[in-house]
N, C-alpha and C positions, 0 to 999 in steps of 0.2 A: 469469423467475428461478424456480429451482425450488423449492418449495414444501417440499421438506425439511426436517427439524431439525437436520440436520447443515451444518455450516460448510462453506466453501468447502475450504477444505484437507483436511478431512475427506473431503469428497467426491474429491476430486482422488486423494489416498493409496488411499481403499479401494473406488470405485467410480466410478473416472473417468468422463466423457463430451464430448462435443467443445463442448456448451456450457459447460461450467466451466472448460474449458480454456480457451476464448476468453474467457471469464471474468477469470482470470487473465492473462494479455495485457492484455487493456482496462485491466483495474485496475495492473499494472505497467511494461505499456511508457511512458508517459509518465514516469513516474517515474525509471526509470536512464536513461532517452533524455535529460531533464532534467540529471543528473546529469552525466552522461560528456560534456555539452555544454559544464556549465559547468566543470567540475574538471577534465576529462583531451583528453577529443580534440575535433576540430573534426567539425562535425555527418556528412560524408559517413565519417567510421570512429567516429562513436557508433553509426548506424544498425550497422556490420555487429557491434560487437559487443554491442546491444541482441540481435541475433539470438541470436548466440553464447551471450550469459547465459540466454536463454531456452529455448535448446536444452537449455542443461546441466539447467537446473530441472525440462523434460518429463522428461528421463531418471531425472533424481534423487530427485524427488519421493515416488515408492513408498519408498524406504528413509529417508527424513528423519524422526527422530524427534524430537518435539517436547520438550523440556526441560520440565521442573518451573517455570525460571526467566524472567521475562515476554521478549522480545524476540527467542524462540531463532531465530523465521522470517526475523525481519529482519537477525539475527547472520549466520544460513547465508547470504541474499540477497546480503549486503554481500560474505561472503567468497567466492562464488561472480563476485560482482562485479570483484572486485581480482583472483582471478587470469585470469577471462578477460582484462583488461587487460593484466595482468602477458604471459599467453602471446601477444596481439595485438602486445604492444610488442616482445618477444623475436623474432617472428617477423618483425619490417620490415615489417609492414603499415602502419604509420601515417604519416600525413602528419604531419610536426612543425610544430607551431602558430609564427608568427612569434616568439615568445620562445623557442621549441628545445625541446629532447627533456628539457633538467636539472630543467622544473619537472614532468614524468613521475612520477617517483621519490619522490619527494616526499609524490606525491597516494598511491601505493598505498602507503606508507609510515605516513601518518595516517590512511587507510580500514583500516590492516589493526590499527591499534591501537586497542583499543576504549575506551581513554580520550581518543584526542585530540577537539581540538574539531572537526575536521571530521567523527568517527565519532561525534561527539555530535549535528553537524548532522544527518546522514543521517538518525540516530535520530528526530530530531526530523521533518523533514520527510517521513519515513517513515510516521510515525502518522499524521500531519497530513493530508497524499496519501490514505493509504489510507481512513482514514476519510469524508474526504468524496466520496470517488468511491465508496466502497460507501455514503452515505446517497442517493447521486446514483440508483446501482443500484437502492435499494429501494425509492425513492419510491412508482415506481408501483404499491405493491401495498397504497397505505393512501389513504383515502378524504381530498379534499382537507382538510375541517376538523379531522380526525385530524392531518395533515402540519401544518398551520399551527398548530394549539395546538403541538404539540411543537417547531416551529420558533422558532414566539414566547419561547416559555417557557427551551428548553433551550439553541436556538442565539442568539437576541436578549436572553434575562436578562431579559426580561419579567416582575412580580409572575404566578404563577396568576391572582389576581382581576381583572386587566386581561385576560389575555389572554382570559379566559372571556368577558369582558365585552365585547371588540372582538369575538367571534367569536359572539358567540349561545351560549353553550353553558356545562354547570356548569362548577365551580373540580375537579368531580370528574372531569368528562368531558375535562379539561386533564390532571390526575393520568394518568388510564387512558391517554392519548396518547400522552404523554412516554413512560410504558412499555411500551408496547408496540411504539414505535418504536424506544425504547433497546434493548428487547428482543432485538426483531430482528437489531439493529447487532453486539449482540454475538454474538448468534448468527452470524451469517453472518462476523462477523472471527475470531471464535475462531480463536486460534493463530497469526494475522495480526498481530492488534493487543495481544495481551496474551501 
């Protein structure tokens, strides 16, 4: 991982390179590949238009300006999402699932509205996805007891004074963990996650 201060998107917009990019991939294809499996198409035309959303994203990417207001990356993602479906389905590429092509409409119908509940799920599993696959990314670059105070503490709800105390180490040296691995987290989401 690159050692930078700047975020993954950061880097991607003003100073690409092919490991952010495959960055980016790792951290998203699971994600709409998920998606477009369970809500719209059967897995052999999720794959082509996982491709397709990801194309548009390499392209687009330099001009997506990040909003003031929290979710703007994953607002673009989504709507980037729905219309490659939209163009897939328009185009007769898809194979229609055994219930048929009517529950299609539907789905890009509540992804494109951002109050339905399924664009509330997205949101959700959005964060959710992203976050643990960049703490999966960062792991390796924090010393194991480092990782575990901060896991105890932050991801298990652990007191500090326990976790200090399962790991050898102060209630401060727990404090310094937590941040500096939260630190990171949002560093490297910036404009991902918030």
């Amino acid at each position: 991982m690159s050692e930078t201060s700047a975020s993954l998107l950061d880097r991607l917009r003003l100073d690409p390179d092919a490991a952010s990019w495959q960055r980016l991939v790792d951290l998203y294809t699971p994600l709409i590949r998920g998606w477009l499996r369970r809500h719209a198409l059967p897995p052999q035309d999720a794959d082509d238009v996982v491709q397709e959303v990801l194309a548009v994203v390499v392209r687009k990417l330099p001009q997506f300006e990040r909003e003031p207001r929290t979710g703007a990356f994953r607002r673009w993602l989504r709507s980037i999402t729905v219309n490659c479906l939209r163009d897939f389905w328009r185009a007769g590429r898809h194979r229609p699932r055994a219930t048929g092509d009517s529950d299609f409409l539907p789905v890009l119908e509540q992804l494109e509205d951002p109050h339905s509940a399924l664009s509330r799920q997205w949101d959700a599993e959005h964060d959710r996805h992203v976050a643990n696959r960049l703490l999966e990314m960062i792991r390796p670059n924090f010393e194991a007891k480092t990782w575990q105070a901060f896991r105890r503490v932050a991801l298990d709800g652990a007191p500090p004074d326990q976790a200090a105390a399962e790991l050898g180490i102060s209630v401060n040296a727990v404090f310094i963990a937590k941040s500096r691995v939260l630190g990171r987290l949002r560093q490297e989401g910036k404009g991902l996650l918030d």
